[in-house]
C-alpha positions in Angstrom: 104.1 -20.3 131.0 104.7 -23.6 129.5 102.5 -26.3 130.2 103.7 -30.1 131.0 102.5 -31.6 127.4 102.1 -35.3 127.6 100.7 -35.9 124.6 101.0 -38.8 122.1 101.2 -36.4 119.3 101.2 -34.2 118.4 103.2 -33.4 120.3 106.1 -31.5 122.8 108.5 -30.1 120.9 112.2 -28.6 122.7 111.8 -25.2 124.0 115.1 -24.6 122.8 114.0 -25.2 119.2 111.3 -23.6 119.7 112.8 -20.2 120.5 115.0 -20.9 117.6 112.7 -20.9 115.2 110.8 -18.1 116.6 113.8 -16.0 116.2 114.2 -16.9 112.4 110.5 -16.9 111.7 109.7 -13.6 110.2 113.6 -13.6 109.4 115.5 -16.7 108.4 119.3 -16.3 109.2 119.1 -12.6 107.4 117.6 -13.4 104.2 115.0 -11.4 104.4 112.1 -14.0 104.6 110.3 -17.0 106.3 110.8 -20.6 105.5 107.1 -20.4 105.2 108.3 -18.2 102.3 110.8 -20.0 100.5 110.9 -22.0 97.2 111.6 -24.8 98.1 114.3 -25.0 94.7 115.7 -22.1 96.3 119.5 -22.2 97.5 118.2 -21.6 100.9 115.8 -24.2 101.3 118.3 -26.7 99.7 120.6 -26.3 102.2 118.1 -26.7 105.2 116.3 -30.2 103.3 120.2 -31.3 102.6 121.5 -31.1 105.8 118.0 -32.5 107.4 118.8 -35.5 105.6 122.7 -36.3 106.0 122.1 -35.9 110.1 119.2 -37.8 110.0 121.7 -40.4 108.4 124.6 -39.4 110.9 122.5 -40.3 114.2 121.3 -43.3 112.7 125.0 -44.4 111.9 124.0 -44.8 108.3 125.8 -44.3 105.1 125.4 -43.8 101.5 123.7 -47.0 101.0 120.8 -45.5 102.4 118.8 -42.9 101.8 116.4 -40.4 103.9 113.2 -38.8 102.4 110.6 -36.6 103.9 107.4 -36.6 102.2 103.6 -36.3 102.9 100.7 -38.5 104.1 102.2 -39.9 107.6 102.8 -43.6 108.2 99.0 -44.1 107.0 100.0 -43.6 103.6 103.2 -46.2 103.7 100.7 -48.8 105.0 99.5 -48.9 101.3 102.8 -47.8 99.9 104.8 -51.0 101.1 102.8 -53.4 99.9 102.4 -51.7 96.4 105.6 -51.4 96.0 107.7 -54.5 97.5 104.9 -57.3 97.4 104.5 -58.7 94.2 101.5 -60.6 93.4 103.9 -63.8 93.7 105.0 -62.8 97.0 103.2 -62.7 100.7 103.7 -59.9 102.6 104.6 -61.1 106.0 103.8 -58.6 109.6 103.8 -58.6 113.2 100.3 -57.8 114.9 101.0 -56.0 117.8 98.0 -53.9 117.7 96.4 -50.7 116.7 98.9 -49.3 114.3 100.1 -52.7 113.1 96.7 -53.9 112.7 96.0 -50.6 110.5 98.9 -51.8 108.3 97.4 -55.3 107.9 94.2 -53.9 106.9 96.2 -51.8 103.9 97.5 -55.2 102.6 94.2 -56.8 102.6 92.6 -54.0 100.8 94.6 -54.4 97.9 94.4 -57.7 97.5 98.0 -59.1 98.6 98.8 -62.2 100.0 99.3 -61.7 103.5 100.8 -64.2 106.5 100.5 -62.7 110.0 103.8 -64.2 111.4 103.0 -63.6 115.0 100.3 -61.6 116.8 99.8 -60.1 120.2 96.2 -60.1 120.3 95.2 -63.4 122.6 96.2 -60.9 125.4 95.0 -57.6 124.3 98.4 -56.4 122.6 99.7 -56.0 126.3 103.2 -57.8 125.4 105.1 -58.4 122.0 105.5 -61.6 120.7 108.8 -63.5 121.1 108.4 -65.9 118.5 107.6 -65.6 114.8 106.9 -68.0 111.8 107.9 -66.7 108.2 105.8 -68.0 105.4 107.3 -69.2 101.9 108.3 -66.9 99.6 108.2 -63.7 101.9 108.2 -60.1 100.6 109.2 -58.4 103.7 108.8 -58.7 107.4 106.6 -55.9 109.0 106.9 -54.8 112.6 105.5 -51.7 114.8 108.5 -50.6 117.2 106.7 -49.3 119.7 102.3 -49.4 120.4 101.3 -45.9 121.6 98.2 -46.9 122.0 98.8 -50.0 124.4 102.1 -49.1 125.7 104.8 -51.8 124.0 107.5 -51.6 122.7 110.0 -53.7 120.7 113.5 -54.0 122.8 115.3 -56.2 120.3 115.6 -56.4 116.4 114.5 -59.3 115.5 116.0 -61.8 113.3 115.0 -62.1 109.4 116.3 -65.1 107.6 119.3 -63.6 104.6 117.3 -62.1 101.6 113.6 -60.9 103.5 113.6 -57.6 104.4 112.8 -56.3 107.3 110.6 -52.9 107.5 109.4 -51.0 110.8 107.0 -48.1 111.5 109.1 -46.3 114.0 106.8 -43.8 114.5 106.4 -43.3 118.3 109.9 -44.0 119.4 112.0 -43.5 116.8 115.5 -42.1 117.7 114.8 -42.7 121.6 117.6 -44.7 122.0 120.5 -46.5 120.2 119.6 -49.5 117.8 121.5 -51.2 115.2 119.2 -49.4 112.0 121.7 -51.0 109.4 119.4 -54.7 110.1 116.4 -52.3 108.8 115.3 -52.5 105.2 112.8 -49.3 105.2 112.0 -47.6 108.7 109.3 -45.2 108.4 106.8 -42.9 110.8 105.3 -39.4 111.3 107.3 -37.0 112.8 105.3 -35.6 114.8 105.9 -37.7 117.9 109.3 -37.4 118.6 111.4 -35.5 115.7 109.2 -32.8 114.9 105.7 -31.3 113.8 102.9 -32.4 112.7 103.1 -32.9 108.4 106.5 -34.5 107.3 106.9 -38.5 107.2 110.2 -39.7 107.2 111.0 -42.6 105.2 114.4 -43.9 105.4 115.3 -46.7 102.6 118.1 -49.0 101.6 118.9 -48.4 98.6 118.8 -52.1 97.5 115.0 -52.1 98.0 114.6 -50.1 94.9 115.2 -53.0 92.9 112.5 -54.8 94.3 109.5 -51.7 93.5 106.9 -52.5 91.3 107.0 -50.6 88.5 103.9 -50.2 87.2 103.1 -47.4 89.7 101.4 -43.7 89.6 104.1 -41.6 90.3 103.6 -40.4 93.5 102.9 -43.9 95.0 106.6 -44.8 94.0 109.7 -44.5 96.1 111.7 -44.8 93.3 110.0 -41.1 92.4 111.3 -39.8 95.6 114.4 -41.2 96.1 115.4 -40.1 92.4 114.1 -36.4 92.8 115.6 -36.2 96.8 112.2 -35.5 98.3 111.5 -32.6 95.5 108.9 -34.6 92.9 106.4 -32.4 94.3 106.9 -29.7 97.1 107.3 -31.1 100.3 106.5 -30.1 103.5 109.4 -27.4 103.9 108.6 -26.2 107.1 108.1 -28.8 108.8 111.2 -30.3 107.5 113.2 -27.1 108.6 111.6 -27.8 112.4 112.5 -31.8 112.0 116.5 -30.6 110.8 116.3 -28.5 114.3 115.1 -31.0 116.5 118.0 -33.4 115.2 120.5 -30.8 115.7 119.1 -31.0 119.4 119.3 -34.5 119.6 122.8 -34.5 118.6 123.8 -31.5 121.0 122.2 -33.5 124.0 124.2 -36.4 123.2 122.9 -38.2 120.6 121.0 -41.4 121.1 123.2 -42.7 124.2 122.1 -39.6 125.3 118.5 -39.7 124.5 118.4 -43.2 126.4 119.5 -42.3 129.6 116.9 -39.2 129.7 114.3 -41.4 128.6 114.8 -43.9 131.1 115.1 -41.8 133.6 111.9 -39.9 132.7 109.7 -43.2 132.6 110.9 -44.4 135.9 109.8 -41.7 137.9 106.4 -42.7 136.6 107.0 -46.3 137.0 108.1 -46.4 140.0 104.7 -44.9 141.0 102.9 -47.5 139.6 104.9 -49.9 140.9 104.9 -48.9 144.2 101.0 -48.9 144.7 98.0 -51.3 143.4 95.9 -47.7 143.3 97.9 -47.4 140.0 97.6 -50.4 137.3 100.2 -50.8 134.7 98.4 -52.4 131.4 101.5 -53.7 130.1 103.7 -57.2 130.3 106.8 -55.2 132.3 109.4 -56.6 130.3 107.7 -55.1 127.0 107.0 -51.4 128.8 107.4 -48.7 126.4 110.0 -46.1 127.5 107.7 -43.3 125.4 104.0 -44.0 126.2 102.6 -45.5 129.5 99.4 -46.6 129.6 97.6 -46.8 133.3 94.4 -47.2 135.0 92.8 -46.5 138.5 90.6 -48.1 140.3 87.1 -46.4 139.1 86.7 -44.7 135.5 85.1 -42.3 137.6 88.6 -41.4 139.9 90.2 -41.3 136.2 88.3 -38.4 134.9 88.7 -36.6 138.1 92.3 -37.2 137.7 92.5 -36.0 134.6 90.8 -33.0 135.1 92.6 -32.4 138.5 95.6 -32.9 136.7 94.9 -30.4 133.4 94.3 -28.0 136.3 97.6 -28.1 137.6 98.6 -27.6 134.2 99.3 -31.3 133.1 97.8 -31.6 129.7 96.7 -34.6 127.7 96.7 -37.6 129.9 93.4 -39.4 129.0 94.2 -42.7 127.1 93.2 -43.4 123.7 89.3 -43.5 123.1 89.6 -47.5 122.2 91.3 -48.2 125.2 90.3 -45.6 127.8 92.2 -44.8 131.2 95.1 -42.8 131.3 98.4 -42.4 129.4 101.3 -40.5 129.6 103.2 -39.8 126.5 107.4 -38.9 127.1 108.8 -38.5 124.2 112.8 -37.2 123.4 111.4 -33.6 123.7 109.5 -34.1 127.3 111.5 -31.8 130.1 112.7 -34.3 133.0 110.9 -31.8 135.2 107.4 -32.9 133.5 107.8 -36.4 134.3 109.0 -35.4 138.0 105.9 -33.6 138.5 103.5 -35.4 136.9 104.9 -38.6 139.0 104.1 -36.6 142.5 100.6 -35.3 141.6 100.2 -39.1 140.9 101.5 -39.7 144.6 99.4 -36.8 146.1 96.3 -37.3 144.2 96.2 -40.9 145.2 96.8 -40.2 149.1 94.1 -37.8 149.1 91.7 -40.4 147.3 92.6 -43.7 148.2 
């Protein structure tokens, strides 16, 4: 039996895909062996990384002026990558602080020495809102922004503006293709996959071509994104697998809708839980409403004490991973693309019952 998975990765992938892939493990499509097998130079595989790629552009709206790339490391590893490759020492590499994740980026920049301006930060308030105003230094690399904090629960529900000639980069990681955005004002958009668009092991980078005029040169290979946008994710094997899972998972996407379509499950799936909190002062929200994510939702009861019994209480009735992060503690409920409405439907009435029973 399948357990309700609310974890903030990684995490639930569609059951659909799932049985899809278990059907072509051993086997894929008759050519008698895994994707855990293949070259990934092979015809096969080329076709599977290929058409990863062009509908990762497709949902997106995207065209040829960009380009997709799956490689290794996760969205740790272009914390360091951005700034080596589009701030040069003249420039300042400019972000948005809205916590954790963002803060981890900052801390990149600083390590290697850049010049950094943090244009607007969340932190007077404990990251519990997103900043509506920003100041962009002189002589600006980039803007950096965190789209949605699945740690403390926010999320970004407008592009923001750049002035003509800064770009503007994102980690996307926790709630990227959740719902329809215009991607063309993006410059680079980034994040693991293993939150909403597949398994654990593939980043997905997805670059504007322009932006390779602006990379620093003087770079090892690997650290370069002129390497891997010039070999199409091949300059060293990537993760193929996890790629094949992430070209699935897309297909899904598309066949349930596309992003209109994952915007209206999505909302529906957070306000069943919503609607609980809101309904009661037994459950606290931690977030500024109007910033709520629509993929992670942080909340907290009265007692730490009535939050571990809920949590245990709740992985008995087979609702898994619903203790918050360690720095932040309480309780959080991660519903990605991939979370079956009925997980959020149950999980909102054991919230109900639980709190009748200890109230």
């Amino acid at each position: 039996m399948r357990v309700h998975n609310f974890s903030a990765g990684p995490a639930v992938l569609p059951e659909e895909v799932l049985k899809e892939i278990q059907e072509n493990l051993v086997d894929y499509k008759g050519n008698g062996l895994s994707v855990l097998e293949m070259s990934h130079r092979s015809k096969q595989y080329m076709e599977i990384i290929e058409s990863a790629s062009a509908m990762l552009l497709k949902i997106m709206g995207l065209g040829d002026d960009y380009k997709a790339l799956f490689l290794q490391g996760g969205a740790s590893s272009q914390f360091f990558m951005i700034p080596l490759n589009f701030c040069a020492d003249d420039k300042v590499a400019n972000y948005i602080d809205t916590g954790v994740w963002s803060t981890k980026a900052i801390k990149e920049v600083k390590i290697l020495g850049k010049k950094l301006h943090i244009a607007a930060t969340s932190e007077d308030k404990d990251f519990t809102y997103i900043p509506k105003e920003w100041k962009i230094s002189e002589n600006a690399a980039y803007l950096h922004i965190t789209t949605n904090n699945t740690i403390r629960g926010t999320e970004w529900k407008i592009d923001p503006e750049v002035p003509a000639g800064i770009p503007l980069i994102a980690d996307m990681s926790s709630n990227f293709l959740s719902k329809p955005m215009d991607f063309s004002k993006y410059d680079m958009i980034y994040g693991g996959a293993q939150k909403n668009i597949g398994p654990a092991g593939a980043t997905f980078v997805v670059l504007k071509k322009s932006m390779l005029e602006k990379i620093n040169p003087n770079l090892p290979s690997m650290m370069n994104y002129d390497t891997h946008v010039s070999k199409d994710s091949m300059f060293n094997t990537p993760p193929t697998f996890a790629i094949y899972v992430i070209g699935e998972v897309l297909k899904w996407i598309e066949g349930n809708g596309g992003l209109m379509g994952m915007l209206k499950i999505n909302e529906e799936k957070a306000a069943y839980i919503y609607d609980v909190i809101d309904g009661t002062d037994f459950y606290t929200g931690t977030v500024v409403k109007e910033d709520r994510s629509l993929m992670n939702i942080p909340f907290r009861l009265p007692t730490e004490e009535l939050e571990k019994k809920f949590i245990a209480e709740a992985a008995a009735n087979n609702m898994f991973n619903l203790k918050g992060h360690r720095s932040v503690g309480g309780c959080r409920a991660s519903v990605y693309n991939s979370l079956p409405m009925d997980s959020a439907k149950v999980l909102a009435k054991f919230m109900l019952d639980f709190e009748k029973v200890n109230k």
